[in-house]
C-alpha positions as CSV (number, residue, x, y, z in Angstrom):
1,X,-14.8,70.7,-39.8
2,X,-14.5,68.3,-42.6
3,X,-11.5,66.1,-43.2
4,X,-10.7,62.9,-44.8
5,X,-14.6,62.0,-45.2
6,X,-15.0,62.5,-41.5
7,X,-16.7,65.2,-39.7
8,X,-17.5,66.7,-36.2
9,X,-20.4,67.0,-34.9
10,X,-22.1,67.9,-31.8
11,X,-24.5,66.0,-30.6
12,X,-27.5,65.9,-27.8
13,X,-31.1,64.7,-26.7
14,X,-32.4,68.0,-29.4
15,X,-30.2,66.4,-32.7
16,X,-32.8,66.5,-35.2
17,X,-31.2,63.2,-35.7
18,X,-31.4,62.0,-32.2
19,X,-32.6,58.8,-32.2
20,X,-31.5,57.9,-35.6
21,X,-27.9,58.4,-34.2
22,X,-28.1,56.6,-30.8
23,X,-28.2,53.2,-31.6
24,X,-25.0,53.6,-33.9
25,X,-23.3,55.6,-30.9
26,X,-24.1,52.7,-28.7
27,X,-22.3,50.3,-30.9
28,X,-19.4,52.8,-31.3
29,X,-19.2,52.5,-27.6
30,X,-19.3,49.1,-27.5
31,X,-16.6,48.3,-30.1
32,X,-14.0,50.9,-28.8
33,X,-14.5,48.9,-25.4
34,X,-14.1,45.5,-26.7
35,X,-10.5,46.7,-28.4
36,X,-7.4,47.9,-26.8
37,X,-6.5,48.2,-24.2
38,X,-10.0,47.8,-22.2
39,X,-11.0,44.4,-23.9
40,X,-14.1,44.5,-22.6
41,X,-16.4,42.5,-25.2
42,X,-17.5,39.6,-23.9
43,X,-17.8,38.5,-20.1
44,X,-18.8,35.4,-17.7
45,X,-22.3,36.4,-15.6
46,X,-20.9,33.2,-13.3
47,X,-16.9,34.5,-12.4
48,X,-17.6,37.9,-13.9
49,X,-13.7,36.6,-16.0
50,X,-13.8,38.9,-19.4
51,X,-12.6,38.7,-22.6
52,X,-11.7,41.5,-25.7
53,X,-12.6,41.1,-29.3
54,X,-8.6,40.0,-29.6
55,X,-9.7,36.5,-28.3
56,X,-12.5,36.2,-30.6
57,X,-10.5,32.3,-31.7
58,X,-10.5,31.5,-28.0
59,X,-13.9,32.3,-27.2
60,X,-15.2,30.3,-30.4
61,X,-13.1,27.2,-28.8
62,X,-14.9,28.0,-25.8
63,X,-18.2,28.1,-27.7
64,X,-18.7,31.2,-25.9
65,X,-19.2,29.6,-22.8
66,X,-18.2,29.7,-18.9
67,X,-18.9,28.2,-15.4
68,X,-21.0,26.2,-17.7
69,X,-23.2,29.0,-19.0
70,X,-23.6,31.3,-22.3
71,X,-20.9,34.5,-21.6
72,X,-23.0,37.9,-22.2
73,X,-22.1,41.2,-23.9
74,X,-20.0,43.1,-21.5
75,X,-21.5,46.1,-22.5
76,X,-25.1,45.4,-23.1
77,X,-27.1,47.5,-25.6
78,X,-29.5,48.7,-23.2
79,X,-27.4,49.6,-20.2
80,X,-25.2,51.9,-22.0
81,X,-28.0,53.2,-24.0
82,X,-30.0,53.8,-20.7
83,X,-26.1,55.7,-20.0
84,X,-25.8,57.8,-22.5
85,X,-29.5,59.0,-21.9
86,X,-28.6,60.1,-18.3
87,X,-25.6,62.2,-19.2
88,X,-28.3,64.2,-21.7
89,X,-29.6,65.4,-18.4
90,X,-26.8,67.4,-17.5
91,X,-25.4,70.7,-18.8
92,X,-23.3,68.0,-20.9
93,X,-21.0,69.1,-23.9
94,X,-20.9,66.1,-26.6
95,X,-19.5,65.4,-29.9
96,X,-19.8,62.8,-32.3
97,X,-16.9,61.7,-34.8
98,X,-18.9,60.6,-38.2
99,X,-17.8,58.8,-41.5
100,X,-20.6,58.0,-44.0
101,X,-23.3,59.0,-41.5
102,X,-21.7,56.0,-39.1
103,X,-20.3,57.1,-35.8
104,X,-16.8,55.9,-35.3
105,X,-16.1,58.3,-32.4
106,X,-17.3,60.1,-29.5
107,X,-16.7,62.6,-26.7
108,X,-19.2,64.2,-23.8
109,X,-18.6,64.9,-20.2
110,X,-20.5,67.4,-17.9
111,X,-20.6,69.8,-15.6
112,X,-21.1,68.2,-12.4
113,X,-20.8,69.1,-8.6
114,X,-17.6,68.0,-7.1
115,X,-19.2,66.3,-3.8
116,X,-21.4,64.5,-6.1
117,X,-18.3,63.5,-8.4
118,X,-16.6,62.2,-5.3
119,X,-19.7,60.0,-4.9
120,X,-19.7,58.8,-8.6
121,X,-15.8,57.5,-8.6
122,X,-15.6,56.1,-5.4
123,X,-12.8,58.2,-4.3
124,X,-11.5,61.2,-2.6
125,X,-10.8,63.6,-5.0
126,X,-12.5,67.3,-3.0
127,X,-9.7,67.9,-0.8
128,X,-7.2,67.1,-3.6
129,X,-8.5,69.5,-6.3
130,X,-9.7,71.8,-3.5
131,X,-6.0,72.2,-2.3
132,X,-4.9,72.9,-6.0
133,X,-7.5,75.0,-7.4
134,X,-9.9,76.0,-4.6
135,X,-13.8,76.4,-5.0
136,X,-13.6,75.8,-8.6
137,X,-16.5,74.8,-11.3
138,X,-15.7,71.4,-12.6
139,X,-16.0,69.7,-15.9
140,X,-15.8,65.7,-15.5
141,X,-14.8,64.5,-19.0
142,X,-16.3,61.5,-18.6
143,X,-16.2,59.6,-22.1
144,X,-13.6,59.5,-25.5
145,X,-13.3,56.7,-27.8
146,X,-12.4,56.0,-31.5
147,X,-12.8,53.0,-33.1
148,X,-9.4,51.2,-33.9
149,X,-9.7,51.4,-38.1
150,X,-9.9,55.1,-38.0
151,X,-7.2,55.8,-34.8
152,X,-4.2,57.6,-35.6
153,X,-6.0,60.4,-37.4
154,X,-6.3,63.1,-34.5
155,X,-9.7,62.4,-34.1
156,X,-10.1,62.6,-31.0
157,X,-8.4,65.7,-30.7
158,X,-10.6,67.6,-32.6
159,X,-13.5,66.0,-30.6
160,X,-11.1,67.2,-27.6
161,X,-10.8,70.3,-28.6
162,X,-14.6,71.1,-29.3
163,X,-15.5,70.1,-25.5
164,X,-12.6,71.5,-24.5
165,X,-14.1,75.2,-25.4
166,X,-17.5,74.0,-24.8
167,X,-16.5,74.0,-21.1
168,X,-14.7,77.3,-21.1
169,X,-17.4,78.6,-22.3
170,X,-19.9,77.0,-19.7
171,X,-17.3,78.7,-17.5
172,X,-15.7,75.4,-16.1
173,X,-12.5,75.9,-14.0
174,X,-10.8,72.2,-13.8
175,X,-11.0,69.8,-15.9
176,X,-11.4,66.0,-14.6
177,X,-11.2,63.0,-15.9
178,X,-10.8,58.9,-15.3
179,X,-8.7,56.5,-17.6
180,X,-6.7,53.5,-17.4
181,X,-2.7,53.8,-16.3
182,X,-2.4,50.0,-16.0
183,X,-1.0,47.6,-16.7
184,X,-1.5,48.7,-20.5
185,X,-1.8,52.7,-20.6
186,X,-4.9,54.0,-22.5
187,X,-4.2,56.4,-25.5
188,X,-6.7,58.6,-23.3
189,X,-4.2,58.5,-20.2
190,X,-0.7,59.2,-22.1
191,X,-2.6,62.1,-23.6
192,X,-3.7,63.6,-20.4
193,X,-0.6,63.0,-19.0
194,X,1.0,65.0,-22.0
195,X,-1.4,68.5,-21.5
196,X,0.1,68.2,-18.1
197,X,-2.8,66.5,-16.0
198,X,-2.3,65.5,-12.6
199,X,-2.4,62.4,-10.6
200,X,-4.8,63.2,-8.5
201,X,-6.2,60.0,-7.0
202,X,-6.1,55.8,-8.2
203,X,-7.5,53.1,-7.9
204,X,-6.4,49.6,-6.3
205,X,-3.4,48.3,-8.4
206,X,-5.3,45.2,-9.9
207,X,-7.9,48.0,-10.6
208,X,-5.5,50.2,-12.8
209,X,-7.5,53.3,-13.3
210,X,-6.5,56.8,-12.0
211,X,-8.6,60.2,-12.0
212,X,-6.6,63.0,-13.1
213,X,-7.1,66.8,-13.4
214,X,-5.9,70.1,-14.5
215,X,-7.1,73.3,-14.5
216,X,-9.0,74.0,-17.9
217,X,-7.3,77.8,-19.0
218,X,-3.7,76.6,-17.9
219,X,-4.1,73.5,-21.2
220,X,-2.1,74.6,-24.2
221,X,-2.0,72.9,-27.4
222,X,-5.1,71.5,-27.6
């Protein structure tokens, strides 16, 4: 699965390289976050205002400072570690993007009750997928991300594609997933849109996010 230096890998709580691997997929996480279009790399504890690494020159004006007090990580090191150990403890389907044994990419999601899914977004999203697709076995695809030096080299698609048939093989029915539509589209959401995902719930507008779905054996060209 080898290509320009960069390999696919899947990756769990049983890697033989486990912990050696989780602090670098942490930081992975936290740099895709802090780049477009998310910017979420630094924020204020007092107003909760945030900032992306594209106003690193700001925040030094700022001397990375708020309401009068030191901004913190947006992402902090040991919530989204805590995070990623969690989803380990579902029937979870991840893979790791790697280049020179760093990780530079990733993609997991899980299969996960739909009632309980409802629960996790914050939305109604049973009736909606029920009225599509029935009592179906869902598949949230929770997380994808590459860092911004190595985008534009279908990556994530290959990462895509392994879960893709990791959940038809788990049996999965629909597909799920939650991404940014605005007010600057995530690569994530224009690709979604493209295999023909649906709309099938949003968010408030100053929000921006939408959940979108599609059944899983209907996706072509993956």
């Amino acid at each position: 699965m080898g290509h320009d230096n960069i390999r696919i890998e899947r990756f769990n709580s049983h890697h033989e390289h486990y912990e050696h691997l989780l602090p670098k997929l942490v930081s992975c996480y936290q740099n895709v976050f802090a780049d477009t279009p998310w910017h979420e790399w630094k924020r204020c504890p007092q107003c909760k205002r945030y900032w992306g690494i594209k106003d690193k020159e700001l925040l030094h004006e700022m001397n990375f400072s708020h309401c009068g007090v030191p901004l913190e990580d947006y992402w902090k090191t040991n919530d989204v570690e805590e995070c990623i150990r969690e989803v380990f403890t579902h029937n979870t389907s991840c893979f790791l993007a790697l280049h020179n044994e760093e990780v530079i990419g990733f993609c997991w999601g899980y299969l996960v009750d739909l009632n309980e899914l409802e629960n996790h977004l914050g939305l109604g999203i049973v009736a909606q997928v029920e009225d599509r697709w029935g009592n179906s076995k869902t598949a949230y695809q929770s997380e994808m991300g590459v860092e911004a030096a190595f985008r534009g080299k279908k990556i994530a698609k290959r990462m895509f594609r392994a879960r893709h048939f990791d959940f038809l093989d788990m049996k999965a029915d629909v597909g799920i997933v939650r991404t940014r539509r605005t007010p600057e589209p995530s690569n994530t959401y224009l690709w979604f849109k493209k295999l023909g995902y649906e709309t099938i719930a949003s968010y408030s507008t100053t929000d921006g996010r939408v959940v979108l779905a599609k059944k899983l054996s209907e996706i072509e060209d993956v």
